[in-house]
GUGU-588696 format. One record per residue (C-alpha): residue number from 1; residue in one letter; z negated, x, y negated. Coordinates in Angstrom, 3 decimals, always signed. Layout:
{n->NUM, res->a, zz->Z, xx->X, yy->Y} .
...
//
This chain:
{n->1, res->x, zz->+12.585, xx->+3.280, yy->+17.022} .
{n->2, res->x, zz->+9.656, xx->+1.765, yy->+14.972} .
{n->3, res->x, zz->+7.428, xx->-0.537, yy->+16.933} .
{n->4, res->x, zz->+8.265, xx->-4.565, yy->+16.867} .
{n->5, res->x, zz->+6.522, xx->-6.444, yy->+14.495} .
{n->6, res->x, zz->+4.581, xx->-8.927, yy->+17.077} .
{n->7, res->x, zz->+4.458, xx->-12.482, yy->+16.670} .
{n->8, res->x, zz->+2.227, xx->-14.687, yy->+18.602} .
{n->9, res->x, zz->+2.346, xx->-18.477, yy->+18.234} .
{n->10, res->x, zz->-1.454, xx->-20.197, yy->+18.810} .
{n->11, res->x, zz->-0.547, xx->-23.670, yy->+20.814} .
{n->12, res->x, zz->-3.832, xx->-26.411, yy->+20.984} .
{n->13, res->x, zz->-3.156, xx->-29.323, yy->+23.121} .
{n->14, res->x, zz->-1.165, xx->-31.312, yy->+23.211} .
{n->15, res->x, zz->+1.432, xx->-28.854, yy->+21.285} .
{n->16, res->x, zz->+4.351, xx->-30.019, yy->+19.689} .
{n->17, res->x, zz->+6.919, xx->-28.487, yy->+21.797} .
{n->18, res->x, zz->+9.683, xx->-28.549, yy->+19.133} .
{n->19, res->x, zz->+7.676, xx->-26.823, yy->+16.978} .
{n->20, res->x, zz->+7.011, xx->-23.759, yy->+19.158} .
{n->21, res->x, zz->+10.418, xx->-23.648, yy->+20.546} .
{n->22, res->x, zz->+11.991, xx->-23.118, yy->+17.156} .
{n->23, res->x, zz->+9.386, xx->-20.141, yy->+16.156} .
{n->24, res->x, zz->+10.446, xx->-18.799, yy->+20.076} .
{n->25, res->x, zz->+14.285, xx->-19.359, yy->+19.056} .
{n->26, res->x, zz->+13.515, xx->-17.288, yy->+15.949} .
{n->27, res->x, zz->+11.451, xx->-14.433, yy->+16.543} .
{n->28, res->x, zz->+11.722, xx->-14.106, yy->+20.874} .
{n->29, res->x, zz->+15.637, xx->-14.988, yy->+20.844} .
{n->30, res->x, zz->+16.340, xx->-11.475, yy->+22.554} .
{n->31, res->x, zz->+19.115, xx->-10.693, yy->+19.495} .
{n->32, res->x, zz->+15.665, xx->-10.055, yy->+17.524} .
{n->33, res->x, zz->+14.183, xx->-7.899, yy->+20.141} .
{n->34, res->x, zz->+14.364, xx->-4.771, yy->+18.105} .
{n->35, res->x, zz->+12.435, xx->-6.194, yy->+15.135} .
{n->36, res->x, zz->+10.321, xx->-8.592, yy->+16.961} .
{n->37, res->x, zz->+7.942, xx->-9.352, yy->+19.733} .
{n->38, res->x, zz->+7.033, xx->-13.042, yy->+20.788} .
{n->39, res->x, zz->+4.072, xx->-14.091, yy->+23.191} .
{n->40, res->x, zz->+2.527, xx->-17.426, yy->+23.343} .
{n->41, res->x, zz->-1.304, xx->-17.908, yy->+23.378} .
{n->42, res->x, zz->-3.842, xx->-20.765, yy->+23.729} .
{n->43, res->x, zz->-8.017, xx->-20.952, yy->+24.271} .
{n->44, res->x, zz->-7.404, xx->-21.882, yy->+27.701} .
{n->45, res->x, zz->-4.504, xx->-20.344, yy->+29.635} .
{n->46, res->x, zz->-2.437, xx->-21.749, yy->+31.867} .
{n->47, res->x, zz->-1.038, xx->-25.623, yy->+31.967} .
{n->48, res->x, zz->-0.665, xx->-26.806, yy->+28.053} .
{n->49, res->x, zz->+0.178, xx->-30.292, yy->+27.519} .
{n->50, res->x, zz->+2.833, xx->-31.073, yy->+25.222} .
{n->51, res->x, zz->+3.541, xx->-34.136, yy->+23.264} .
{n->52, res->x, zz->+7.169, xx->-34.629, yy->+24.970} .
{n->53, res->x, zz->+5.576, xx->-35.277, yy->+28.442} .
{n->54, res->x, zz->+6.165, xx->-31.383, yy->+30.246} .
{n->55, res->x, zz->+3.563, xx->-28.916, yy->+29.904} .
{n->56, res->x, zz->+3.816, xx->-25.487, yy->+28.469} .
{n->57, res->x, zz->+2.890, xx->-22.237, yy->+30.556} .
{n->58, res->x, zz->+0.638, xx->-20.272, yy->+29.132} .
{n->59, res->x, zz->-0.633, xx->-17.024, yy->+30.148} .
{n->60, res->x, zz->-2.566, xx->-15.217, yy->+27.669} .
{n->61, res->x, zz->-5.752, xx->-16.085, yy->+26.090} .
{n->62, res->x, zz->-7.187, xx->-15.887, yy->+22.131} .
{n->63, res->x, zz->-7.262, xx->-12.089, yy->+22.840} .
{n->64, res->x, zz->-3.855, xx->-12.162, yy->+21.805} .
{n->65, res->x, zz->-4.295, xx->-12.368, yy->+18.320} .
{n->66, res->x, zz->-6.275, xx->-9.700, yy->+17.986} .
{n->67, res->x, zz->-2.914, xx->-7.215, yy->+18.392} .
{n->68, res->x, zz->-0.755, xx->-10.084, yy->+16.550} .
{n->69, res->x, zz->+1.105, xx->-9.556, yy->+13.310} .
{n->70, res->x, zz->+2.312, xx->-12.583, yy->+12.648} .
{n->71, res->x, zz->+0.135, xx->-15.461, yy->+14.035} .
{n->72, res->x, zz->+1.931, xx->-19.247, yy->+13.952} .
{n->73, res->x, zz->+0.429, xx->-22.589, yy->+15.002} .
{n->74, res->x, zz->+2.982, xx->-24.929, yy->+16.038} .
{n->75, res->x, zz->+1.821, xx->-29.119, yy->+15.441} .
{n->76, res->x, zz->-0.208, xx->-31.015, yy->+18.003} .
{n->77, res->x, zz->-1.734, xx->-34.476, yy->+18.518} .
{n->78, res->x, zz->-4.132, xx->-36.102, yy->+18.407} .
{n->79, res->x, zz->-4.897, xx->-34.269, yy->+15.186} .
{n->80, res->x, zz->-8.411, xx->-33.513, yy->+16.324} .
{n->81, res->x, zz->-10.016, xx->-30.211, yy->+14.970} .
{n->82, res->x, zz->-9.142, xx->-27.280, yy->+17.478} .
{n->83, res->x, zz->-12.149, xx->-25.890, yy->+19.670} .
{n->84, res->x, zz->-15.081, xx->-23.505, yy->+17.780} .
{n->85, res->x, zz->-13.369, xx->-20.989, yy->+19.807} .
{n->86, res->x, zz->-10.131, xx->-21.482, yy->+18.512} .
{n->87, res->x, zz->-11.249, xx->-21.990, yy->+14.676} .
{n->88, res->x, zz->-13.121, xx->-18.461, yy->+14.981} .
{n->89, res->x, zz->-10.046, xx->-16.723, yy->+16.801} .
{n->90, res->x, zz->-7.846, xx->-17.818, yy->+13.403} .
{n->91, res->x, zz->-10.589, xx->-16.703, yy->+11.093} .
{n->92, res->x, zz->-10.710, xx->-13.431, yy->+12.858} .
{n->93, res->x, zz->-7.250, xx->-12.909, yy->+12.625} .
{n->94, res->x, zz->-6.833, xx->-13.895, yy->+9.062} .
{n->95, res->x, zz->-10.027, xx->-11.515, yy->+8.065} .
{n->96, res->x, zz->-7.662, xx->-8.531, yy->+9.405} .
{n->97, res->x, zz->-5.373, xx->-9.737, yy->+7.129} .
{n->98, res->x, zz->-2.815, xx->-10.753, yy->+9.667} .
{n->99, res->x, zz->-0.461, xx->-13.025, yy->+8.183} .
{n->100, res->x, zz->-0.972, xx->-17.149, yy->+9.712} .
{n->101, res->x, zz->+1.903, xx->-19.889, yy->+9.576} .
{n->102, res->x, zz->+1.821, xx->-23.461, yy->+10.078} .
{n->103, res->x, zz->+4.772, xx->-25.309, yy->+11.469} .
{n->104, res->x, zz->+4.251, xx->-29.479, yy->+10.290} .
{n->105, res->x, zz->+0.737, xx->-30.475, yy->+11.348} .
{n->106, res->x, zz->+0.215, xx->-27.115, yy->+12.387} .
{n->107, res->x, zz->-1.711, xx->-26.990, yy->+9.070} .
{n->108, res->x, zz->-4.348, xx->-29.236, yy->+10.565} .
{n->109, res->x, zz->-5.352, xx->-26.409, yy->+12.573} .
{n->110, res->x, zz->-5.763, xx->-23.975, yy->+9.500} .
{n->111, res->x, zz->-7.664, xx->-26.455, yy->+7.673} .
{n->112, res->x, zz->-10.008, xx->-26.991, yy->+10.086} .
{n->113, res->x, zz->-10.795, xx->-22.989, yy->+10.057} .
{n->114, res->x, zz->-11.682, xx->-23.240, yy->+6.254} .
{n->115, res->x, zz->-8.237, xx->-20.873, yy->+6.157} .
{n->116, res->x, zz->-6.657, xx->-23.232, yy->+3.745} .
{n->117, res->x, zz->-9.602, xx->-24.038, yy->+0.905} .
{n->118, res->x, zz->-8.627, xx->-23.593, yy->-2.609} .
{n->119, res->x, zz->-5.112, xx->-22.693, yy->-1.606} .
{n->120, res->x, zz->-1.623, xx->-24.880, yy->-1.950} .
{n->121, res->x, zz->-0.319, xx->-26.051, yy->+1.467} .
{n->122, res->x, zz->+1.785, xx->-28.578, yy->+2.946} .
{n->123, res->x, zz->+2.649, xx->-30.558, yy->+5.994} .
{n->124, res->x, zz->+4.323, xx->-33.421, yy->+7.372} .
{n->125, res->x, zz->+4.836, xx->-35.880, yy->+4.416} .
{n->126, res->x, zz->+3.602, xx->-39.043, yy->+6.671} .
{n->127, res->x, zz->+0.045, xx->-37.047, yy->+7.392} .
{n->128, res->x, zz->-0.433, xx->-35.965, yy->+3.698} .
{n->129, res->x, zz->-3.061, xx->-38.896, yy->+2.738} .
{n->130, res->x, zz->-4.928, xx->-38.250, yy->+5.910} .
{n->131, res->x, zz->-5.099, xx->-34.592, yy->+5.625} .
{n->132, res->x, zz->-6.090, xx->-35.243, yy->+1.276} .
{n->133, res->x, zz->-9.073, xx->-37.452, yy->+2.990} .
{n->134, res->x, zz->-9.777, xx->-34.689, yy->+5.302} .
{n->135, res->x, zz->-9.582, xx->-31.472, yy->+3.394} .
{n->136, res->x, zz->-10.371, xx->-32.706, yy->+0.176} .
{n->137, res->x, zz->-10.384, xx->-28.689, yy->-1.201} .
{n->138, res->x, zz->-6.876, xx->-28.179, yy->+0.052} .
{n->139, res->x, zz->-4.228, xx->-28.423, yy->-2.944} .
{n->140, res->x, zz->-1.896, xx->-30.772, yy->-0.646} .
{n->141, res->x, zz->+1.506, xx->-30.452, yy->-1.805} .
{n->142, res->x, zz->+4.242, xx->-33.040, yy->+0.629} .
{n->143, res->x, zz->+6.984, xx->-32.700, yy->-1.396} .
{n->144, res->x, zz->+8.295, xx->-29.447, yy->-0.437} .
{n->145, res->x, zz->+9.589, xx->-27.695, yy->+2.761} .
{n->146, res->x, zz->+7.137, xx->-24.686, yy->+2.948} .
{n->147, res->x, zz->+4.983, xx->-22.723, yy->+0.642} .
{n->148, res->x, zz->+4.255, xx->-19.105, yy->+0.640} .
{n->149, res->x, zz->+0.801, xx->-18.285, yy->-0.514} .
{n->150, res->x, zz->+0.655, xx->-14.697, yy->+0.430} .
{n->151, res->x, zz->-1.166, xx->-14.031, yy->+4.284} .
{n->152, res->x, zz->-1.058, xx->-17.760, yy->+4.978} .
{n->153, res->x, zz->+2.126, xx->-20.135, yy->+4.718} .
{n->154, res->x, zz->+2.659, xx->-24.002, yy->+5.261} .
{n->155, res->x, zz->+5.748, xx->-25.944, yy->+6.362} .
{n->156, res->x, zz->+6.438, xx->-29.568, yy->+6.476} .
{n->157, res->x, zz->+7.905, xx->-31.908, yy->+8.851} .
{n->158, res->x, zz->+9.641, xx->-30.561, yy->+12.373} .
{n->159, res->x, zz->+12.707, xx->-28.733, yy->+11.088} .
{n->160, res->x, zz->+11.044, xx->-27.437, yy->+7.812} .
{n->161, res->x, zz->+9.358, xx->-24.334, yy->+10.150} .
{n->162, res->x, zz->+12.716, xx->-23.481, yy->+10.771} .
{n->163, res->x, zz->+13.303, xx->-23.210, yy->+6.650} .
{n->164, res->x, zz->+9.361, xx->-21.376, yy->+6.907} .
{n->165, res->x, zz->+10.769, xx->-18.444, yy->+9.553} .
{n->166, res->x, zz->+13.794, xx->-17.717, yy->+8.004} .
{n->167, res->x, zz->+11.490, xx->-17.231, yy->+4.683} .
{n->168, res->x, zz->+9.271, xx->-14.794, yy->+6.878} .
{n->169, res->x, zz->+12.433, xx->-12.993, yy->+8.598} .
{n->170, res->x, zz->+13.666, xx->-12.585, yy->+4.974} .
{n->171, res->x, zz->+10.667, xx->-11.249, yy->+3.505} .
{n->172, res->x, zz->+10.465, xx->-8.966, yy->+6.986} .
{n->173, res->x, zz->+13.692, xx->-7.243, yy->+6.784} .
{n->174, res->x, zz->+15.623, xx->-8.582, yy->+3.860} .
{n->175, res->x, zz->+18.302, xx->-11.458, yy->+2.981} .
{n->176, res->x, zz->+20.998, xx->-10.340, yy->+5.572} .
{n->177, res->x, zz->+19.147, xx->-10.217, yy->+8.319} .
{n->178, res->x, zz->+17.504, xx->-13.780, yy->+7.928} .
{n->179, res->x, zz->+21.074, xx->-15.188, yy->+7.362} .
{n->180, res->x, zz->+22.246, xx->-13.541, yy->+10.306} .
{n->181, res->x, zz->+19.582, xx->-15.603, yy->+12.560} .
{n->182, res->x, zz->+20.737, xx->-18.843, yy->+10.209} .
{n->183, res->x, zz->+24.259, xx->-17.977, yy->+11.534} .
{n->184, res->x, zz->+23.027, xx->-17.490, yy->+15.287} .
{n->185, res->x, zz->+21.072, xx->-20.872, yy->+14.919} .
{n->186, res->x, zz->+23.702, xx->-22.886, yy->+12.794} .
{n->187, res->x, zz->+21.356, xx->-23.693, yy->+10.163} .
{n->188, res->x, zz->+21.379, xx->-23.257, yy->+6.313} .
{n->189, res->x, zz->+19.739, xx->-19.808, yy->+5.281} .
{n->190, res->x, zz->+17.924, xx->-20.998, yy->+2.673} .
{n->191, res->x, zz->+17.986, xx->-25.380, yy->+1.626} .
{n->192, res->x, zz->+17.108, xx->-26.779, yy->-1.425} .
{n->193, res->x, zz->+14.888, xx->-29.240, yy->-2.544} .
{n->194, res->x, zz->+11.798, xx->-30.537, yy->-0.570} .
{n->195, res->x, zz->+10.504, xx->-32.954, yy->+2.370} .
{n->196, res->x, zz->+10.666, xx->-36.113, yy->-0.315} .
{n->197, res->x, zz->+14.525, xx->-36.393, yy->+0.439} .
{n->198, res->x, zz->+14.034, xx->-37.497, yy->+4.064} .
{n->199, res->x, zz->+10.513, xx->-40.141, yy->+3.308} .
{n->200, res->x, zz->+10.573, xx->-43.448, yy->+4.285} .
{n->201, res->x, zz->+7.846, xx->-44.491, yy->+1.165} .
{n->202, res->x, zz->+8.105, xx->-44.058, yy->-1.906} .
{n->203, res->x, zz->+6.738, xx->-41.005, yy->-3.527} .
{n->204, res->x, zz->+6.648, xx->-40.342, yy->-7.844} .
{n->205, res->x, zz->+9.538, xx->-38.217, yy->-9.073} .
{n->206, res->x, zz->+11.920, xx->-37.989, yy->-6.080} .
{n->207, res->x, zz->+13.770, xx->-35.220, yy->-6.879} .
{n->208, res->x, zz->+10.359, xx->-33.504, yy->-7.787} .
{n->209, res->x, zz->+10.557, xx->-29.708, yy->-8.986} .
{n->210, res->x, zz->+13.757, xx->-28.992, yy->-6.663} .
{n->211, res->x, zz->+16.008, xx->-30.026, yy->-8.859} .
{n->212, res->x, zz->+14.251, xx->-27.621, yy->-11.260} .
{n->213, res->x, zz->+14.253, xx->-24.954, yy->-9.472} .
{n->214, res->x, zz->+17.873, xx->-25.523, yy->-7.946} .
{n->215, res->x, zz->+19.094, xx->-25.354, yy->-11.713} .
{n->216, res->x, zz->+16.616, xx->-22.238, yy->-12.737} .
{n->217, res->x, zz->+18.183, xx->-20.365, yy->-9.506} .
{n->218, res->x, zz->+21.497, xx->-21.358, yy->-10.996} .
{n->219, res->x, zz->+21.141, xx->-19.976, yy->-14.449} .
{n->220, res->x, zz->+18.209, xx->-17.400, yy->-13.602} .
{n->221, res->x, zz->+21.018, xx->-14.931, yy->-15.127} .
{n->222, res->x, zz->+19.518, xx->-16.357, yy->-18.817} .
{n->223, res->x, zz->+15.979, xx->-15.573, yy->-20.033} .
{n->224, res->x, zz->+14.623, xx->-18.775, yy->-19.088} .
{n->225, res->x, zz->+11.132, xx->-19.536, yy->-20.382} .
{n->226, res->x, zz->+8.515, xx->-22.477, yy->-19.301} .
{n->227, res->x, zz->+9.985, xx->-24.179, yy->-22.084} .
{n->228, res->x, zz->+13.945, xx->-24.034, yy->-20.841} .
{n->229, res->x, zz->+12.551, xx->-25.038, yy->-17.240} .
{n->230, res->x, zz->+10.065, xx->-27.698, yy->-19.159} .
{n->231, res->x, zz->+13.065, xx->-29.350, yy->-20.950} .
{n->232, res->x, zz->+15.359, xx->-29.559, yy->-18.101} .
{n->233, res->x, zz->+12.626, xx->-31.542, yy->-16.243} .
{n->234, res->x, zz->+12.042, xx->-33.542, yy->-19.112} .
{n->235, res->x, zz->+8.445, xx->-32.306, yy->-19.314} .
{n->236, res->x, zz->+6.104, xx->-30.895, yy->-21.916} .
{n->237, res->x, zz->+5.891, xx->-27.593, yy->-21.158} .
{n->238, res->x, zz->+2.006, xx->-27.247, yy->-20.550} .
{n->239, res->x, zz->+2.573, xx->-30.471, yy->-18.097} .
{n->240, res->x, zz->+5.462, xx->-29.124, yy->-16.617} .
{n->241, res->x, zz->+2.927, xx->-25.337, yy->-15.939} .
{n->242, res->x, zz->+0.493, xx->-27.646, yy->-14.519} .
{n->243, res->x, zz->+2.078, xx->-30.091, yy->-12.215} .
{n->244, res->x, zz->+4.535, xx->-26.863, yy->-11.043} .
{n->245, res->x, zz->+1.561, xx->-24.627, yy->-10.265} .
{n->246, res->x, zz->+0.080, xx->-27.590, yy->-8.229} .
{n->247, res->x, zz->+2.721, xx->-27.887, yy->-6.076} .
{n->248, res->x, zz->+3.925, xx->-24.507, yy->-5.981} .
{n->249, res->x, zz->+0.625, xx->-22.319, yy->-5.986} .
{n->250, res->x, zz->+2.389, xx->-20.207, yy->-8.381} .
{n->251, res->x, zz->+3.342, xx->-20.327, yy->-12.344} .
{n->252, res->x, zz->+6.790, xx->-21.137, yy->-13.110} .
{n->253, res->x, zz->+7.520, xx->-17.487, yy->-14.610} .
{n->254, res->x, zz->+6.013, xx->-15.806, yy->-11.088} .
{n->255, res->x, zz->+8.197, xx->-18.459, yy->-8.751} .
{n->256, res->x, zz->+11.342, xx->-17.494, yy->-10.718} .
{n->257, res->x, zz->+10.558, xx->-13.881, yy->-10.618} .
{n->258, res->x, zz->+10.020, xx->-14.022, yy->-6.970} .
{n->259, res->x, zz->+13.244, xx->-15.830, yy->-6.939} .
{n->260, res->x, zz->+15.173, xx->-12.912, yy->-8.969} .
{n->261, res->x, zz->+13.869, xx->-10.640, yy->-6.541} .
{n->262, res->x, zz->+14.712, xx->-11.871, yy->-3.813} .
{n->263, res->x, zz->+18.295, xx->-12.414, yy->-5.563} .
{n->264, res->x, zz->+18.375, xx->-8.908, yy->-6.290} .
{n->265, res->x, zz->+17.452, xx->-7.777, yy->-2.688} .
{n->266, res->x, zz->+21.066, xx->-10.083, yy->-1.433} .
{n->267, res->x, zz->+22.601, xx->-8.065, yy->-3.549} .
{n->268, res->x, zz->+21.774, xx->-4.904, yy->-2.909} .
{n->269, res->x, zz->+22.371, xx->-5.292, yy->+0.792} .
{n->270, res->x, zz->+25.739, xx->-7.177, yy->+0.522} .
{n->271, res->x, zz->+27.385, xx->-6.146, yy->-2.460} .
{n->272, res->x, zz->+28.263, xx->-2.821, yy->-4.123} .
{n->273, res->x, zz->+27.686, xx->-3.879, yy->-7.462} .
{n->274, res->x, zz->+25.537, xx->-1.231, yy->-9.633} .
{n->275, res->x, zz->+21.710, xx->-1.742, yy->-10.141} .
{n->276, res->x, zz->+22.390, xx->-2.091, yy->-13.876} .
{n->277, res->x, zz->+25.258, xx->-5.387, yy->-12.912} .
{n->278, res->x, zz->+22.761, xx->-6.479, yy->-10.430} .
{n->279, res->x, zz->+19.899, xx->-6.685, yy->-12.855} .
{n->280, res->x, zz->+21.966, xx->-8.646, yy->-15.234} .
{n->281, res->x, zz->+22.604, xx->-10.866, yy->-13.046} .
{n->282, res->x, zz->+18.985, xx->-12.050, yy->-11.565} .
{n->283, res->x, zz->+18.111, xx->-11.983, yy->-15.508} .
{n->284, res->x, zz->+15.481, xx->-8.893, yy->-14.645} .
{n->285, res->x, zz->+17.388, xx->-6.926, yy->-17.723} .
{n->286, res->x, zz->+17.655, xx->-3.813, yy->-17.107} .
{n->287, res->x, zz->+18.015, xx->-1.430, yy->-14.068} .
{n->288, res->x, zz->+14.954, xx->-0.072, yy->-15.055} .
{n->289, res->x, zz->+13.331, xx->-3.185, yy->-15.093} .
{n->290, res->x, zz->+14.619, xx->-3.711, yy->-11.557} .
{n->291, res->x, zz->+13.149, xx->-0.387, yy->-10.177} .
{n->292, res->x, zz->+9.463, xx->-1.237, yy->-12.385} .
{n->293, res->x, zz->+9.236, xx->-4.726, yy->-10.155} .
{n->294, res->x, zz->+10.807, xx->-3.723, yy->-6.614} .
{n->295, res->x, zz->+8.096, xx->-0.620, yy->-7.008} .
{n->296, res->x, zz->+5.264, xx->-2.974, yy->-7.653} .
{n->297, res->x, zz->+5.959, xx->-5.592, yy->-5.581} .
{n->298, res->x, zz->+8.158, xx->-4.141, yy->-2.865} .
{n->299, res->x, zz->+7.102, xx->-0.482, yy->-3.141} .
{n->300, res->x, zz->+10.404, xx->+1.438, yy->-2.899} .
{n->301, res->x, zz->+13.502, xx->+1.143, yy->-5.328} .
{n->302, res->x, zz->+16.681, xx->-0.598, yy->-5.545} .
{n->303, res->x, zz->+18.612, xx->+2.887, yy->-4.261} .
{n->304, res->x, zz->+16.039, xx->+3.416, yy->-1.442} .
{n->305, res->x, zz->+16.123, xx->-0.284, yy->-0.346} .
{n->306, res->x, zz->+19.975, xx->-0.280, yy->-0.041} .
{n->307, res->x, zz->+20.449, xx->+3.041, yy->+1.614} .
{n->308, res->x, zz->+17.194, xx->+1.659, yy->+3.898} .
{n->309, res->x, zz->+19.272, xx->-1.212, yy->+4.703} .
{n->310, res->x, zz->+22.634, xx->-0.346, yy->+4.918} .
{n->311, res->x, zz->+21.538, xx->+2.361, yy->+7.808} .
{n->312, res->x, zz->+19.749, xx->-0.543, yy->+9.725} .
{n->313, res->x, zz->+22.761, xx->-2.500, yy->+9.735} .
{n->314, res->x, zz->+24.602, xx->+0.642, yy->+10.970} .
{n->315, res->x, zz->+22.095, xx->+1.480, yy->+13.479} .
//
């Protein structure tokens, strides 16, 4: 049986105890004992203060992410940078190339490591301006629910981290098994749109690039260009590039690819549709075209990936 993929969430007083609870429902709910191990860390073990009054028992130190995987830093408050010792135990971790996740003002944390310069991110939409003044060389993005940027990801506001986990279950072991946690939690596998929906200010362009994208997801069957995506928004296209690759981190043509990918992956482990139908339908072309990206970016093929996952839904 292959060896958990270990998950250890990073708390700093005084830890948002929501936060950490849903990344403990997630990855140490014991249904997800076979693909994942959950352990809780802080500087100084023991007694953590939370922002809901009850503190939070800790009982390992930093050492913990030295073995982690996945490392996630739940919110906390005051939003104070996090101890040298604590900044230094994240850069570590991220120079092994472990893979670091925010939930809401979790991000403060990241930022304060230098984890997040030059990169896209995101957090709760209320602590956007004072996290711009902050981290001036952060690419601030509120008006979305999470953003992937490779090793490190962002989520906004309180139940966004659960839309942030379900990304990283998904991307773990694949499209069934993150809706099968969605279905244990009662939550939507995957919602669309961003964090601008639920603001109490005004913010430009409501609706923002989710309506966009909810659309290009739609009809991502078609060869869409920048220019089809540009004209739905009501953009020129080299405004509509710009302003998407701001928020998104990504060009329009790589965020749709990703999202044909990750179409074709469903697929694949819920249907029994042909490779050839089921490249057709993401708008990938061909099934050759289908085995050239899952090789590259996924390093097996559509064949091995279903057999792969139709035996560890049998097992």
């Amino acid at each position: 049986m292959a060896v958990p993929h270990r998950v250890v969430a990073l708390v700093v007083p005084d830890v948002v105890a929501f936060d950490l609870s849903l990344a403990a429902q997630i990855f140490g709910h014991p249904a997800e004992a076979e693909r994942y191990s959950f352990q809780v860390c802080a500087e100084t073990p023991g007694d953590v203060p939370s922002t809901t009054g009850f503190p939070i028992g800790v009982r390992h130190g930093l050492e913990l992410l030295d073995h982690a995987d996945t490392v996630i830093v739940p919110g906390f408050r005051p939003l104070r940078d996090p101890p040298p010792a604590t900044r230094e135990a994240l850069r570590r971790a991220a120079g092994r190339g472990v893979r670091l996740a925010s939930v809401c003002v979790g991000a403060f944390a990241l930022a304060s490591a230098g984890l997040l310069d030059d990169r896209a991110a995101t957090t709760h939409w209320d602590e956007a301006d004072a996290f711009r003044a902050r981290f001036p060389r952060v690419r601030m993005n509120p008006d979305v629910l999470y953003i992937d940027s490779g090793t490190i990801l962002t989520s906004a506001g309180l139940s966004a981290g659960i839309d942030l986990c379900l990304h990283m279950v998904r991307l773990d072991y694949g499209a069934a098994a993150a809706a099968a946690v969605a279905r244990r939690m009662v939550v939507a596998v995957h919602r669309a749109g961003g964090q601008t929906q639920y603001a109490r200010r005004p913010l430009p362009d409501p609706d923002g690039l989710g309506a966009v994208c909810d659309w290009a997801v739609r009809e991502m069957h078609r060869g869409l260009t920048v220019s089809h995506l540009a004209r739905h928004a009501g953009m020129a296209p080299r405004t509509f590039a710009r302003q998407f690759r701001d928020a998104m981190g990504m060009t329009p043509m790589r965020w749709l690819g990703v999202q044909r990918l990750l179409e074709a992956q469903r697929l694949l482990e819920a249907t029994s549709l042909t490779v050839e139908d089921i490249a057709a339908r993401c708008g990938i072309g061909s099934a050759a075209n289908l085995r050239l990206h899952m090789s590259r970016e996924l390093g097996t093929t559509p064949t091995a990936y279903r057999r792969g996952h139709r035996r560890a839904a049998e097992d």
